[in-house]
C-alpha positions, 0 to 999 in steps of 0.5 A: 549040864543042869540039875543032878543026874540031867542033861540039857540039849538043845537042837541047833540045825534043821531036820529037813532032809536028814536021814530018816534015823537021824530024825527019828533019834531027834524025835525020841529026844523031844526035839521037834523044831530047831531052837527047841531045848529039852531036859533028859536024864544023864544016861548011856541010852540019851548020850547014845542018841546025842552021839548019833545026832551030834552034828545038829544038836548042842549039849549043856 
């Protein structure tokens, strides 16, 4: 975790052929491309998202 009250997260594995809620969730992260590092608040509705799409994405 970086910075008081934020979480960093970063999108590890491809979109392409995932379910379409899965992507979804992605985009809503502000994650697009694989790669891609994103800053959100540390808060039950980001950490509900992360828990959904954990098997592509990487917290720090």
């Amino acid at each position: 975790m970086s910075g008081k009250g934020t979480i960093t997260i970063k999108l590890v594995k491809s979109l392409n052929g995932r379910h379409d809620k899965h992507i979804a969730t992605a985009h809503s992260l502000g994650l697009r491309r694989p790669g891609m590092v994103v800053t959100q608040p540390d808060n039950e509705a980001t950490r509900g998202k992360i828990k959904q799409i954990a098997y592509l994405v990487e917290v720090r």
